[in-house]
TORPA-4810 file (N, C-alpha, C, O; in nm, 3 decimals):
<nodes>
NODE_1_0.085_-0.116_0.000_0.000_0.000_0.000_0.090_0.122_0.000_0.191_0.142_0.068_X
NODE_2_0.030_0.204_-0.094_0.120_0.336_-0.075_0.058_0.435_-0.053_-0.060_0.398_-0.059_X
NODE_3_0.061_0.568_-0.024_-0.036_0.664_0.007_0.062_0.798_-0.100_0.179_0.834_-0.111_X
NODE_4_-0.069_0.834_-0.158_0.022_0.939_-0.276_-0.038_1.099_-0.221_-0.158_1.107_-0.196_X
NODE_5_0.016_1.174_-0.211_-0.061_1.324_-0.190_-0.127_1.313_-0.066_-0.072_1.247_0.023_X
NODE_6_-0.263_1.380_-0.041_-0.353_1.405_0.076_-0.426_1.329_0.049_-0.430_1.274_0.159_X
NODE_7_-0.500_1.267_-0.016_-0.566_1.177_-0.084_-0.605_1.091_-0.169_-0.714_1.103_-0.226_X
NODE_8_-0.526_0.996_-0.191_-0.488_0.923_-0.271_-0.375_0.787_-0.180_-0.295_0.801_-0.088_X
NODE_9_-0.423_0.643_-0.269_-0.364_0.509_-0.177_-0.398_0.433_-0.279_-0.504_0.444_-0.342_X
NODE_10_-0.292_0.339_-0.303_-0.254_0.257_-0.406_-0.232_0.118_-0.367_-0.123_0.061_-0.377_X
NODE_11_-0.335_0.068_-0.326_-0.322_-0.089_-0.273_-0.308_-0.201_-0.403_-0.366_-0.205_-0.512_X
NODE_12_-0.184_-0.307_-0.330_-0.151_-0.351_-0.425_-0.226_-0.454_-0.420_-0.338_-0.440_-0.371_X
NODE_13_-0.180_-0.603_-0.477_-0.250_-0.752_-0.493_-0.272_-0.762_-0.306_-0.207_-0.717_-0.213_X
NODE_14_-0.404_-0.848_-0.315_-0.427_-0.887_-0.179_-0.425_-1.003_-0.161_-0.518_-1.066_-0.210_X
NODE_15_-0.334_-1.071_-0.094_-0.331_-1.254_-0.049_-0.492_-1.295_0.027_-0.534_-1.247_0.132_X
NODE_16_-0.530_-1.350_-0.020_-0.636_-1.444_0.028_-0.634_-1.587_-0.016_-0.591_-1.632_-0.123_X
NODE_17_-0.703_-1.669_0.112_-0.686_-1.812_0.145_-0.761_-1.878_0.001_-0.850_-1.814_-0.055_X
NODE_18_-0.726_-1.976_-0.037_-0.763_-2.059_-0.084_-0.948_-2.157_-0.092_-1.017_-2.206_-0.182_X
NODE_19_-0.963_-2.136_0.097_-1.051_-2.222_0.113_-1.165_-2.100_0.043_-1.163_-1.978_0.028_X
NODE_20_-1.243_-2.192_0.018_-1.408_-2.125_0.003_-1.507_-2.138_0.065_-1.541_-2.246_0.113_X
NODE_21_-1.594_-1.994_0.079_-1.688_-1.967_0.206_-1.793_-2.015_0.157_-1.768_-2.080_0.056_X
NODE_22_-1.904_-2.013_0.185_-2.033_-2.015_0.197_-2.049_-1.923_0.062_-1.992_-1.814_0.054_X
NODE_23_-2.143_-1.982_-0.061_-2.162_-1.843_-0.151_-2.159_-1.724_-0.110_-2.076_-1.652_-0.165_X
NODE_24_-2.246_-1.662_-0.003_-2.293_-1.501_-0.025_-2.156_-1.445_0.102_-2.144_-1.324_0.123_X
NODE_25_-2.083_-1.526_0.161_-1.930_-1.494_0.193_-1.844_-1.468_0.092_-1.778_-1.364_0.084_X
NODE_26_-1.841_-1.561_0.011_-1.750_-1.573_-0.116_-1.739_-1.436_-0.171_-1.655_-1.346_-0.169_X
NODE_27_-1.881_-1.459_-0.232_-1.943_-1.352_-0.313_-1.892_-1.203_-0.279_-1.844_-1.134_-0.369_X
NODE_28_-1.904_-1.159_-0.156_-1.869_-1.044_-0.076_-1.745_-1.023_-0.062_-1.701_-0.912_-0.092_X
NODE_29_-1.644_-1.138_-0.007_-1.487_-1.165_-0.028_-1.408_-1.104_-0.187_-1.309_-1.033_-0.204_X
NODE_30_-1.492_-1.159_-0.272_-1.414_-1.181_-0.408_-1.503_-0.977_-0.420_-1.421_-0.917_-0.350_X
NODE_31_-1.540_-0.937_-0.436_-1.613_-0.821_-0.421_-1.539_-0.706_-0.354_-1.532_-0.610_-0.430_X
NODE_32_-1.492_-0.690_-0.259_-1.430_-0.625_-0.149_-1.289_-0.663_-0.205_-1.206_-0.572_-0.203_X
NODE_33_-1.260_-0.749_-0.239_-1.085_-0.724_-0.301_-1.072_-0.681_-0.424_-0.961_-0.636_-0.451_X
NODE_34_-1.191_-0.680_-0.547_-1.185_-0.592_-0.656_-1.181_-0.487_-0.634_-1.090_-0.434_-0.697_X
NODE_35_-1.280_-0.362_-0.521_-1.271_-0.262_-0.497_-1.161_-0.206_-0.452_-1.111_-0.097_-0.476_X
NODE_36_-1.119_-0.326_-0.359_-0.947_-0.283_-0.311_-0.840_-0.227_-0.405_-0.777_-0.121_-0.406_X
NODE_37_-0.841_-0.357_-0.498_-0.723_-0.337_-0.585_-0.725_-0.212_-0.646_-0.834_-0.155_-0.649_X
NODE_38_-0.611_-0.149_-0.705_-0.587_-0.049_-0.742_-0.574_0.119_-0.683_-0.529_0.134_-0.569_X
NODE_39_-0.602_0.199_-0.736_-0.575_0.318_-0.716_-0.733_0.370_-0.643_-0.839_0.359_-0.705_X
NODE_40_-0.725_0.423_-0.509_-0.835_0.495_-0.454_-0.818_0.609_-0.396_-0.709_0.648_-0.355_X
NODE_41_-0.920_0.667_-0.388_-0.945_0.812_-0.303_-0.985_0.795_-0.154_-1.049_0.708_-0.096_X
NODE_42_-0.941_0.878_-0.123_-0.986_0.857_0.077_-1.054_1.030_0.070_-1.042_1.128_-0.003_X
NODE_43_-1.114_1.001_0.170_-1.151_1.118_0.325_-1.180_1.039_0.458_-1.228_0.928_0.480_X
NODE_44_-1.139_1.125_0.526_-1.147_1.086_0.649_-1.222_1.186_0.718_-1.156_1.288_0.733_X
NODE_45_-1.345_1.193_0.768_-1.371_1.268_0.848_-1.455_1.276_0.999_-1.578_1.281_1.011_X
NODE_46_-1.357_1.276_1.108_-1.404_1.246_1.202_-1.345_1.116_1.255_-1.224_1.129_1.275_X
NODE_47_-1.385_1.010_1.280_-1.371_0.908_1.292_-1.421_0.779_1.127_-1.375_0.667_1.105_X
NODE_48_-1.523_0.856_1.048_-1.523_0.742_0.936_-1.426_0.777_0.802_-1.357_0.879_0.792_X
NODE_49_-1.434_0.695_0.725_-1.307_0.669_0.655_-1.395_0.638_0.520_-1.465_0.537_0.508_X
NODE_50_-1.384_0.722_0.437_-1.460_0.674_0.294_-1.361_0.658_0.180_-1.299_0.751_0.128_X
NODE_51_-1.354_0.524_0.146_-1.279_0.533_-0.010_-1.349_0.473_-0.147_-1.427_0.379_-0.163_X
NODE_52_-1.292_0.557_-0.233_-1.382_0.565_-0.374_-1.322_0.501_-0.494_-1.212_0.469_-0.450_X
NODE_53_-1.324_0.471_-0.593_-1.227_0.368_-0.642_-1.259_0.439_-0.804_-1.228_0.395_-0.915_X
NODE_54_-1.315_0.534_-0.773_-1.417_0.618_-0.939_-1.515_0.589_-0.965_-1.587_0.658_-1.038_X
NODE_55_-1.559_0.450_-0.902_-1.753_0.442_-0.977_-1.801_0.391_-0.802_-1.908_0.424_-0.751_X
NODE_56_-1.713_0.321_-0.745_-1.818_0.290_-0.602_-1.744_0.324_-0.490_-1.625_0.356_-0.493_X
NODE_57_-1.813_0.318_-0.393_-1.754_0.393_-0.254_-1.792_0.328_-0.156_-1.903_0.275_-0.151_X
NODE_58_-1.674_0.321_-0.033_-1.706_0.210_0.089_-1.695_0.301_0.193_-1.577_0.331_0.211_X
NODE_59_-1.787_0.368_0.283_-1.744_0.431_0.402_-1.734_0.324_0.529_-1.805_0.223_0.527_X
NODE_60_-1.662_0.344_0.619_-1.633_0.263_0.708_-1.681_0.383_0.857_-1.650_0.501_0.875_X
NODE_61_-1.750_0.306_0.926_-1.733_0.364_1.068_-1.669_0.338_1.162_-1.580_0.257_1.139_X
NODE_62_-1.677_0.380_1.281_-1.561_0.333_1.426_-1.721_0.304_1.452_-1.826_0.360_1.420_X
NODE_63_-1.677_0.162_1.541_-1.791_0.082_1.603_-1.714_0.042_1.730_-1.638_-0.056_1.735_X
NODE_64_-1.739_0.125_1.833_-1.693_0.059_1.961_-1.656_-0.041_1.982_-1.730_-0.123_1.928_X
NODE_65_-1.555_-0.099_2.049_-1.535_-0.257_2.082_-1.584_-0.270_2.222_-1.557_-0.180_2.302_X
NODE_66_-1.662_-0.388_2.265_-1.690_-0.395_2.378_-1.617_-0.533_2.400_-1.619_-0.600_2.296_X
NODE_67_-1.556_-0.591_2.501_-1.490_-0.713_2.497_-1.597_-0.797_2.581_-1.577_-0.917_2.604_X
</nodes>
């Protein structure tokens, strides 16, 4: 992963296991590492974290951990 400018991150190939999930795991797995790959945009604001890839976008929140 590299981070270019203020906004901008360049994730490279992602290792994932071999085994296979449950279809609609799979499905979501193989999904979430296409969006990964390549060149994305960030903001960060606050605590969530949105990155854009040019056609789709994943915001992420902070979700408390309770142990």
């Amino acid at each position: 992963m590299t981070v270019s400018g203020e906004d901008t991150v360049d994730i490279g190939p992602l290792a994932l296991t071999l085994m296979a999930c449950e279809t609609p795991v799979n499905e979501w797995e193989n999904a979430l590492a296409g969006f990964l790959t390549g060149t994305l945009t960030f903001t960060v604001d606050g605590t969530d974290v949105t990155l854009t890839n040019g056609t789709q976008t994943l915001t992420m929140h902070e979700v408390p951990w309770t142990p």
